[in-house]
C-alpha positions in Angstrom: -71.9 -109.3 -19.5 -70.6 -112.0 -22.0 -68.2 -109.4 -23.4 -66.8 -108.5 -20.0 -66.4 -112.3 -19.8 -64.1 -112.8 -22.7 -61.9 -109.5 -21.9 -61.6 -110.8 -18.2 -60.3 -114.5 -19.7 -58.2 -112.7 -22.5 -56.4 -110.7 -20.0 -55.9 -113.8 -17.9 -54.3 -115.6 -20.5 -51.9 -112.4 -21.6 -50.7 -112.1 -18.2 -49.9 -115.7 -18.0 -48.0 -115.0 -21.4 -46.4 -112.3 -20.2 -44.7 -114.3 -16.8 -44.1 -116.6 -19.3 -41.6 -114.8 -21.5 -40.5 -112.6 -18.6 -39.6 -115.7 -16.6 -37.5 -116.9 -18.9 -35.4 -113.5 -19.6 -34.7 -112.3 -15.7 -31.2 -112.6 -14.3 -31.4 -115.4 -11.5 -32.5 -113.9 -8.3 -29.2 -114.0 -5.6 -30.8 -116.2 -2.7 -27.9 -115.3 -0.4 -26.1 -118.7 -0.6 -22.9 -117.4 -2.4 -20.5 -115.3 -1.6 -20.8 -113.3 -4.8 -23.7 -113.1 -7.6 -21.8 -110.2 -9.8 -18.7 -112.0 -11.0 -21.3 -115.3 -12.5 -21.9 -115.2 -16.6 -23.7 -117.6 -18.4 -21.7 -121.0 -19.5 -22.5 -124.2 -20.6 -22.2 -127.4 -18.8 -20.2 -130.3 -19.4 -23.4 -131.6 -20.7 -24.5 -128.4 -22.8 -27.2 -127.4 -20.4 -27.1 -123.4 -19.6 -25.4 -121.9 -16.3 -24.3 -119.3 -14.6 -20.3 -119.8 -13.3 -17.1 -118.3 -11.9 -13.5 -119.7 -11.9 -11.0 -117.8 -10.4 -8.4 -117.6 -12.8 -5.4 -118.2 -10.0 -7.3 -122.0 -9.6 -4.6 -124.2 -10.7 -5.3 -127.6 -12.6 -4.3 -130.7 -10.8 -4.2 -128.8 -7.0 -7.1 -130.5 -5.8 -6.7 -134.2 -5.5 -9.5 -135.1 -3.3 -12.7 -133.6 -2.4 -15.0 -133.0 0.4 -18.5 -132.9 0.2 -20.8 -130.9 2.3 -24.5 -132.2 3.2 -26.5 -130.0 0.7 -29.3 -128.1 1.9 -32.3 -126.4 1.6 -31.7 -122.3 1.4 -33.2 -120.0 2.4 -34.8 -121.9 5.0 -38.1 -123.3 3.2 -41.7 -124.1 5.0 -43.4 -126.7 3.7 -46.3 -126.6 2.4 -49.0 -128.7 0.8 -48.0 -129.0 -2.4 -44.2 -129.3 -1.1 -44.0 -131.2 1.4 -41.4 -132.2 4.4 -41.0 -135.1 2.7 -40.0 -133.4 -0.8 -37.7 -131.2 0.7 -35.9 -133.6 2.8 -36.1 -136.0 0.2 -34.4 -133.7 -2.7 -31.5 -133.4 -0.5 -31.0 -136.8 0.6 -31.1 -137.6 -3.0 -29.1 -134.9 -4.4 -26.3 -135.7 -1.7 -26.4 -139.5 -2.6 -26.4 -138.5 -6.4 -22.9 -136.3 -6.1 -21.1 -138.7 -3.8 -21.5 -141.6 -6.5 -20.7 -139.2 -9.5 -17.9 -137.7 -7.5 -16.8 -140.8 -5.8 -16.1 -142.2 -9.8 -13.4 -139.3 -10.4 -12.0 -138.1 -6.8 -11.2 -139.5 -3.2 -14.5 -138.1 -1.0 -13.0 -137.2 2.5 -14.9 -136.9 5.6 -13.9 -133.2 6.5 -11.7 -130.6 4.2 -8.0 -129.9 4.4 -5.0 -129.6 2.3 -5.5 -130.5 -1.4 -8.7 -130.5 -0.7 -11.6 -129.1 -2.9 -14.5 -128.7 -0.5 -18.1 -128.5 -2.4 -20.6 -127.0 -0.8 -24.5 -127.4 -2.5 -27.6 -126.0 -2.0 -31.2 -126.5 -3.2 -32.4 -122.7 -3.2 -35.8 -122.9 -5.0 -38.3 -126.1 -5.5 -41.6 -124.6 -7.2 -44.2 -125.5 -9.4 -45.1 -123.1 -12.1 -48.3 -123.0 -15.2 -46.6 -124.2 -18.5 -46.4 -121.7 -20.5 -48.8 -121.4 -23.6 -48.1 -123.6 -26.8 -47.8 -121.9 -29.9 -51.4 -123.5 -31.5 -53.2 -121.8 -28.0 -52.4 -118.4 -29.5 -55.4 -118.7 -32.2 -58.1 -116.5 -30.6 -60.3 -119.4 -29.9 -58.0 -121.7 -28.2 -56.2 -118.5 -25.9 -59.6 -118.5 -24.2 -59.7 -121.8 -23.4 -56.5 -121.9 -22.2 -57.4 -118.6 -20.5 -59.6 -120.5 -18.4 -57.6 -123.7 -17.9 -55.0 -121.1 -16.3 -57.8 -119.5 -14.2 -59.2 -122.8 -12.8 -55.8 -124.7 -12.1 -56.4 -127.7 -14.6 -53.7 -126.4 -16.6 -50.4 -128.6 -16.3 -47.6 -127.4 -14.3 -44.2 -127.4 -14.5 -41.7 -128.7 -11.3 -38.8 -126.2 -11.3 -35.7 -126.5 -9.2 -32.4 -124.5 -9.1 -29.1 -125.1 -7.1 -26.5 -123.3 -6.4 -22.8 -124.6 -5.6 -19.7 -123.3 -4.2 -16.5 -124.8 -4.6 -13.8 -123.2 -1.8 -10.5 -124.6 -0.8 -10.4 -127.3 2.2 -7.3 -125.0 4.2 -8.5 -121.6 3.9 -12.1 -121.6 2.4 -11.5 -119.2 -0.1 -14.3 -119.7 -3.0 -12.3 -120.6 -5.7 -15.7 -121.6 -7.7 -19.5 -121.2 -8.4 -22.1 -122.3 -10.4 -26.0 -121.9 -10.7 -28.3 -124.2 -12.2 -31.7 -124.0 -13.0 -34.1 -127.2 -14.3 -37.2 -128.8 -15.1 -38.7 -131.8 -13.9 -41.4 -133.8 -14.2 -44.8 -132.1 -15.2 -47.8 -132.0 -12.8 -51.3 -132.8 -13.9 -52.8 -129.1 -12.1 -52.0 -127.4 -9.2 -53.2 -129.9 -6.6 -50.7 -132.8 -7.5 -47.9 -132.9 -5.1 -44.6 -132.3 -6.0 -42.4 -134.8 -4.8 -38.8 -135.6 -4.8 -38.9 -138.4 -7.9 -40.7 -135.5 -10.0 -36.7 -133.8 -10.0 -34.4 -136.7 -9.6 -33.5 -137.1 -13.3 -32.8 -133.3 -12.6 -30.5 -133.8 -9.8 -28.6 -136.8 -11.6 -27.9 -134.4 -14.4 -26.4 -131.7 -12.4 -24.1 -134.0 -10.2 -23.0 -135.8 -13.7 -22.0 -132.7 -14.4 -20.0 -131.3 -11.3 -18.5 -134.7 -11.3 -17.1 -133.6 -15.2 -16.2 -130.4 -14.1 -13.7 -131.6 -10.8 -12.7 -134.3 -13.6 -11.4 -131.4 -15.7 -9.9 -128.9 -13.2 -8.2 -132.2 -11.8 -5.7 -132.5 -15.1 
């Protein structure tokens, strides 16, 4: 019976190794928010975080000399739940929106709807989750992998808040996509799988990105 025990926990705590590594290797899953998943590669941002992005080569520097901002969203469609609240939800958007109208408002004229000259940016929040850490390189003794095993298996383990957003930039006349980018980040960790995650667990998350689509209009502007 004990040695049924410790195979059950072992295989617990491979599998959560396995995700783990797999997680970190699969392409990004298209959630249907842009217009085209095949032509992205990975990049880095202006602040050397990884990405995947498309620029059409026929954008020309210094077209777009002001921008419109759409209200970002949550997509797919998301229920809340208890761990993820209304209130996280709605409050990662009103934040992210406030975050890229200040760092867009430093280096272009926000509009109120698109038109000519016009860069229209359209985001989207298309995943908010909560995932196990992965294991630390010291849980691997055999010892310590079971106890982390069962850490895993009872949800004490910490957790990780994960968020990815995906943007498309299109032109304000004819709303051809002349842009997109997909980001993926980490937030603040959660004590186990009870703690709610809410809105201020991502926002240092959300500053970085619109930081960083503020650099990129900045560039594409010269």
């Amino acid at each position: 019976m004990r040695s049924h025990c410790l195979m059950t926990l072992l295989c617990t705590a491979s599998l959560s190794m396995s995700a783990c590594s797999s997680k970190k290797v699969e392409p990004e899953k298209p959630r249907g928010f842009l217009r085209d998943y095949s032509v992205l590669s990975e990049r880095q941002s202006p602040s050397g975080q990884p990405v995947l992005s498309w620029v059409s080569p026929a954008l020309a520097r210094g077209r777009y000399t002001q921008v419109y901002l759409a209200p970002s969203q949550i997509y797919p469609k998301t229920e809340p739940t208890q761990r993820i609240p209304l209130s996280t939800l709605s409050g990662v958007t009103d934040y992210y929106d406030a975050a890229l109208r200040l760092e867009l408002g430093k280096v272009a004229q926000l509009v109120s709807r698109p038109g000519p000259n016009t860069l229209t940016v359209r985001p989207a929040i298309t995943r908010v989750a909560a995932s196990t850490q992965g294991l630390r390189f010291y849980e691997w003794l055999p010892v310590t992998l079971v106890a982390a095993g069962v850490s895993t298996a009872t949800g004490i383990r910490d957790q990780d808040s994960e968020i990815t957003t995906e943007v498309s930039f299109e032109d304000g006349s004819t709303g051809e996509v002349v842009a997109e980018v997909v980001g993926k980040g980490t937030g603040m960790p959660l004590e186990n799988d009870k703690q709610v995650l809410t809105a201020d667990d991502v926002k240092a998350v959300l500053d970085g990105w619109a930081g960083d689509l503020g650099q990129a209009y900045l560039a594409i502007r010269r």
